[in-house]
C-alpha positions in Angstrom: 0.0 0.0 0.0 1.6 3.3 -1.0 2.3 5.6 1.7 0.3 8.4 2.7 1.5 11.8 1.9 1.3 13.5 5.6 1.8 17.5 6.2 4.4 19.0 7.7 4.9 19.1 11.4 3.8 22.6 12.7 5.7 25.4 13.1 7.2 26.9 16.3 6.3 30.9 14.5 2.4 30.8 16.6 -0.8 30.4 15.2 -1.5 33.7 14.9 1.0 34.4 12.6 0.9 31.7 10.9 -2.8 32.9 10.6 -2.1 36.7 9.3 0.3 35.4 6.8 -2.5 33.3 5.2 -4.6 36.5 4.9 -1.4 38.6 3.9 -0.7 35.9 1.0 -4.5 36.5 -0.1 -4.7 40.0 -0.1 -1.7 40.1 -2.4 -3.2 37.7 -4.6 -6.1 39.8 -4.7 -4.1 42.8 -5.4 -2.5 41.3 -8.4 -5.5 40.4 -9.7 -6.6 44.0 -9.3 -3.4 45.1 -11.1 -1.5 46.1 -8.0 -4.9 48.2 -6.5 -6.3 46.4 -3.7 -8.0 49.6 -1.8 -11.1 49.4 -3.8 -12.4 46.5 -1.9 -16.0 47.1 -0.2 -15.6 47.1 3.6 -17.4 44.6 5.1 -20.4 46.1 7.2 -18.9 46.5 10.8 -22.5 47.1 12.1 -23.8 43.7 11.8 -24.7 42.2 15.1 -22.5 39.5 15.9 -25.0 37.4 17.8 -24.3 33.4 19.2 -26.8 32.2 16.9 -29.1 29.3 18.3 -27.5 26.0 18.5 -31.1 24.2 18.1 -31.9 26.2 15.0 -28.3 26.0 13.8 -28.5 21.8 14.2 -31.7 22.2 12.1 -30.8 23.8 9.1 -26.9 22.1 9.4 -28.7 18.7 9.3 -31.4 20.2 6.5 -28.5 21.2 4.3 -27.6 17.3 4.4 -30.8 15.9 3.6 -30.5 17.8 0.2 -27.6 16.3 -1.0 -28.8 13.0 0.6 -31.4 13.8 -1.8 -29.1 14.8 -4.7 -26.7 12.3 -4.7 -23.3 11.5 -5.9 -23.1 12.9 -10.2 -22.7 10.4 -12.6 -19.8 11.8 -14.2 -17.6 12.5 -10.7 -14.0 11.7 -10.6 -13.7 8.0 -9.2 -10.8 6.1 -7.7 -8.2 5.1 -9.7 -5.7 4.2 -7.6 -6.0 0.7 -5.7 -2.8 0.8 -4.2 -4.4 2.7 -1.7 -7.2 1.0 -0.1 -9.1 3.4 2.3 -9.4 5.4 -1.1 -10.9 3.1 -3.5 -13.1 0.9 -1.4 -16.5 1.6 -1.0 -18.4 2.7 2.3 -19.3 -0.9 3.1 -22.2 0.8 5.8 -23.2 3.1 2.9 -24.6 0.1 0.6 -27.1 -1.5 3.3 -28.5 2.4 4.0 -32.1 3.2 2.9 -31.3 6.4 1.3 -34.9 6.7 0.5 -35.5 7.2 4.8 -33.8 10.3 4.3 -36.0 13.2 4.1 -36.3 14.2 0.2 -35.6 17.2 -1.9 -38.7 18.9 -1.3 -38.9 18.1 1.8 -35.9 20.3 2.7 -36.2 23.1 0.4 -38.3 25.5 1.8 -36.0 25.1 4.9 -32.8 25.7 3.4 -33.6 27.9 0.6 -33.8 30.8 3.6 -30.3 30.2 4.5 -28.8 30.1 0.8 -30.3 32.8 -0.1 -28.4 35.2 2.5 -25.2 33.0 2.1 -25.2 33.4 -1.7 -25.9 37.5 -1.1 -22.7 37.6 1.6 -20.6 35.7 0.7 -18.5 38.2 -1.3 -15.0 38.5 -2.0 -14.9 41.5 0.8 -16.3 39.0 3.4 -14.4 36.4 3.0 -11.0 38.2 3.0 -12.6 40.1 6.7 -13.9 36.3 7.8 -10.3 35.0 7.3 -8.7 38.5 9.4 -11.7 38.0 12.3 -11.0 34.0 12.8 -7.7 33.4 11.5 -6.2 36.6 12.4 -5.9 35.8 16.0 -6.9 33.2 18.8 -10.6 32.9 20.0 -9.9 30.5 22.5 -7.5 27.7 24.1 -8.6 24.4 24.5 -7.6 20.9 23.7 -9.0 18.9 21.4 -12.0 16.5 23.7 -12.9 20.1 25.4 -13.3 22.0 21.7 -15.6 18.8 21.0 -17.2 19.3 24.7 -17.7 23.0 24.2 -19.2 22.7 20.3 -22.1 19.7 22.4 -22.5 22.7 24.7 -24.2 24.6 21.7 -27.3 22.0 21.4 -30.2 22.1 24.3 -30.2 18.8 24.6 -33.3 19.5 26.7 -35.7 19.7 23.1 -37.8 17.2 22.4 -36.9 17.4 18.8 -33.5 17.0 18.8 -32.3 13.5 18.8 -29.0 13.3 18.9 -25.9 16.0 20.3 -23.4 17.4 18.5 -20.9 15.2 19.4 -22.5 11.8 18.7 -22.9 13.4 15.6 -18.9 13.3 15.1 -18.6 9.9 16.7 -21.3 8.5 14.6 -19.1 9.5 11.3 -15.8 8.6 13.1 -17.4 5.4 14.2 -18.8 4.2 10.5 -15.2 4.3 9.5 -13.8 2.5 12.0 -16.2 -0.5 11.1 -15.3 0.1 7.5 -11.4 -1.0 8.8 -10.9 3.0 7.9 -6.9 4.4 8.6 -6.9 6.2 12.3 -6.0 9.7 11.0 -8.9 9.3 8.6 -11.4 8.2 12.0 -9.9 11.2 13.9 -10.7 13.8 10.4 -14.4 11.9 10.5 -14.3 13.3 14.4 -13.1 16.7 14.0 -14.4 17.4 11.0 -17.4 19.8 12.3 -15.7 21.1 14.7 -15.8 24.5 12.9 -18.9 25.1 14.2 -17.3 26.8 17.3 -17.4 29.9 15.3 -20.8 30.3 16.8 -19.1 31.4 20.1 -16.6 33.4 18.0 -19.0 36.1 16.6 -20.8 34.5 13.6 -23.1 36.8 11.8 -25.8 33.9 11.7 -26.1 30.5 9.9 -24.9 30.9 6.2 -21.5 31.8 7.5 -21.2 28.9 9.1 -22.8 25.9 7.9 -24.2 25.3 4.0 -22.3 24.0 0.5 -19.5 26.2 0.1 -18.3 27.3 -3.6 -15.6 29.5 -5.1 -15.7 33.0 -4.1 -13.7 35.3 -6.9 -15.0 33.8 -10.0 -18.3 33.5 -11.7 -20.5 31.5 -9.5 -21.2 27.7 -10.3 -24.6 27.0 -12.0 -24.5 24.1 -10.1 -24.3 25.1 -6.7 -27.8 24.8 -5.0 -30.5 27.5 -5.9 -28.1 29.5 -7.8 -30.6 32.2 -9.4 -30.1 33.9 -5.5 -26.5 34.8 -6.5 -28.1 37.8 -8.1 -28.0 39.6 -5.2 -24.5 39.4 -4.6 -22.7 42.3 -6.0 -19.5 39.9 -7.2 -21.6 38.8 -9.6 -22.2 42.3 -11.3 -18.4 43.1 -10.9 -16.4 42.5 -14.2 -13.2 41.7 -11.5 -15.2 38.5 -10.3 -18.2 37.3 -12.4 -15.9 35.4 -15.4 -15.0 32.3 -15.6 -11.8 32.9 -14.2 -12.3 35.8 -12.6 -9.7 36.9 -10.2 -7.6 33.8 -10.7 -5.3 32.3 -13.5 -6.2 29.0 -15.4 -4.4 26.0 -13.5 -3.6 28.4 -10.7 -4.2 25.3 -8.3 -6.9 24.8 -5.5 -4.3 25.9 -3.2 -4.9 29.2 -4.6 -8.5 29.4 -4.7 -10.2 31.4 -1.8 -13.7 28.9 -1.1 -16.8 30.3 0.9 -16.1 31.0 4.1 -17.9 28.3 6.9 -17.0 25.9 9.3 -15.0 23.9 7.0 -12.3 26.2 5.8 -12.0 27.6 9.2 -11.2 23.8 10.6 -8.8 23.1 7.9 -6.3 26.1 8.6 -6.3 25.5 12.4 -5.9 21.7 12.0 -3.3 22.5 9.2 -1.0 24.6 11.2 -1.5 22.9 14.5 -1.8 19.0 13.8 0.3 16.5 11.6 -3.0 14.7 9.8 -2.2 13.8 6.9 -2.7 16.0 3.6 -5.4 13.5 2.5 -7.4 14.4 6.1 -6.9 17.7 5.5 -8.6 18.0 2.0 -11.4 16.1 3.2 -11.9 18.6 6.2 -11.5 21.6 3.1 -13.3 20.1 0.3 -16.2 18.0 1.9 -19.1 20.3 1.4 -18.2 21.9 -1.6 -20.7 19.7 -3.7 -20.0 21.6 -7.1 -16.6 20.7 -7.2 -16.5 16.8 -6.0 -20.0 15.8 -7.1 -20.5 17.9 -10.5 -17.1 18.7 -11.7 -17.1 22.4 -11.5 -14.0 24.8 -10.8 -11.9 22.3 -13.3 -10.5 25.4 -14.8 -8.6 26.1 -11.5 -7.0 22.4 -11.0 -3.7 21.8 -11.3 -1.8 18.4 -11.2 -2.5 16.4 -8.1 -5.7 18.1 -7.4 -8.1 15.4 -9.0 -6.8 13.5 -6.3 -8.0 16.0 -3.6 -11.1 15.1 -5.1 -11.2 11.7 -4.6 -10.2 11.6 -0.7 -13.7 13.8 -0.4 -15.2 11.3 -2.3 -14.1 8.4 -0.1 -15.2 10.7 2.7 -18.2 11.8 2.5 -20.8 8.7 2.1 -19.6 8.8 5.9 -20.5 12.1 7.1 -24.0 12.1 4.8 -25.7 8.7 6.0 -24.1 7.7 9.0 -26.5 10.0 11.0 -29.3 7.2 10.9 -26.5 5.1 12.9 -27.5 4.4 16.6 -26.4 7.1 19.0 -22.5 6.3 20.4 -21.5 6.2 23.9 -18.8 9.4 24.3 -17.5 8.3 27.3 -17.0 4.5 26.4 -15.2 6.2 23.3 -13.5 8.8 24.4 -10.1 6.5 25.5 -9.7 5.5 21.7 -10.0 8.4 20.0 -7.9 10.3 22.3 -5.6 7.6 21.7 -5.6 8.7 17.8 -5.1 12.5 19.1 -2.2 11.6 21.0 -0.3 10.5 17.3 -1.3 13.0 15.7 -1.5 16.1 17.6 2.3 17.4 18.7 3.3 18.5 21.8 1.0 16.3 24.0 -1.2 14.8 22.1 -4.8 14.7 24.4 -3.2 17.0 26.8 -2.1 20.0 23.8 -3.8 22.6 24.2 -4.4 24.0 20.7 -5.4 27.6 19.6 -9.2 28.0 18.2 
């Protein structure tokens, strides 16, 4: 079995820096693009209240969001896996085939709830937003904790007290990490099923609401996808009246590389720079955690403009992700304290400088 690529250890230069040099590499980018005149960019309204938003209502629409691409599916013409020296890529979800996908709540059923949240998401997310998203959460630290308190603190945001909701945040990351551990799934690969939400904590960070937080995520920069889900409410955004943004390539070059692409910002970019500077999961983790709920990318084959050698393969390790974190939410509650010894066994090989005991910068 070929070995599996892993990222670099962190750096000793903190976070935070780590963190500003991100957004300094973007801006510059951004300025190129604009032929060296980056000032013209929109400030981001500093007015808007920055409110916890309901953990209830967020679980709601989060798990809403899933039951429409339980509904849609994988596309037919989605890059597969080609490579069989690496197992855990091109096996199939063994849990996935004896689902009844059909128990899922449908299309329909979903839309009305979802098509709220969209529409706001598709009318903010701008490129002004996201380069103030990535200054306001990556620009500095929110919070210390290690890893089984972020998890503790994200359950916190759930009132487990409601009748309707079934099932806590946290069994909702065990469930996924769980299904792959049954599936004979690599440990670093059960640990990214675990930690893969985990960007929800921007909810105590100062999230405007939902959409920047949870919902399919898409390239910001560039004309936006046909394919992403209700796209006709992109007309309000004002990217997609601005000549700099609304072509195909828009603010980028062709083959530029999705290491170069700026994606919506939510809870899954915000999880793969912290777990990128400050863990040693391998690169294959990591594009799950990035890539995992941009559905017009991995399921329809949008953005192919942007790729450049190596990243069909990104694509694939979200493919062989995410049949886990889409169905395995009909799975039987787990027991988090029966758990908890294992998986903070898996934290302890992949998280430096004490493993369980790290406390890491959020």
């Amino acid at each position: 079995m070929a070995p599996v690529a892993t990222s670099p250890a962190p750096s000793s230069v903190p976070l935070v820096h780590q963190s500003e040099d991100v957004v300094k590499n973007i801006k510059a980018k951004l300025a190129a693009a604009r032929n060296g005149n980056s000032s013209d960019v929109a400030a981001v309204d500093e007015e808007a209240v920055h409110a916890k938003p309901d953990g209830q209502k967020l679980d709601e629409v989060s798990d809403a969001v899933d039951a429409v691409n339980e509904y849609l599916g994988e596309h037919r013409d989605v890059s597969v896996p080609r490579d069989h020296d690496d197992e855990w890529r091109a096996a199939k979800s063994k849990f996935d085939e004896e689902k009844d996908k059909e128990a899922f709540r449908n299309y329909e059923d979903a839309a009305d709830h979802v098509k709220a949240l969209y529409r706001e998401q598709h009318e903010k997310q701008t490129v002004a937003f996201n380069i103030a998203a990535r200054e306001k959460y990556l620009g500095k630290v929110h919070a210390r904790m290690t890893v089984w308190e972020a998890i503790e603190k994200l359950d916190s945001l759930v009132d487990e007290s409601d009748p309707d909701t079934e099932l806590s945040q946290i069994q909702h990351l065990l469930q996924t990490a769980e299904a792959m551990r049954r599936d004979g799934r690599p440990d670093w690969m059960q640990l990214t099923g675990l930690l893969h939400d985990l960007g929800k904590l921007m909810c105590f960070f100062g999230a405007e609401g939902q959409w920047d937080v949870v919902g399919d995520t898409f390239v910001v920069g560039a004309k936006f996808s046909e394919k992403c889900v209700y796209p006709d409410t992109f007309d309000a955004n004002p990217d997609a009246h601005d000549a700099r943004y609304n072509t195909e390539l828009g603010m980028y070059k062709r083959g530029c590389g999705l290491d170069n692409i700026m994606l919506s910002w939510g809870h899954d970019e915000y999880m793969y720079w912290r777990l990128k500077a400050q863990t040693t999961i391998p690169e294959a983790g990591l594009d799950m955690i990035r890539f995992h709920s941009c559905y017009p990318m991995h399921r329809d084959g949008e953005y192919r403009q942007f790729f450049a050698p190596g990243d069909e393969q990104k694509m694939t390790n979200v493919i062989a992700f995410n049949a886990y974190d889409l169905y395995s939410k009909s799975d039987d509650p787990p027991d988090p304290v029966k758990l908890r010894p294992y998986y903070e066994a898996i934290i302890d090989k992949y998280v430096p400088n004490g493993g369980r005991h790290a406390v890491l910068e959020w």
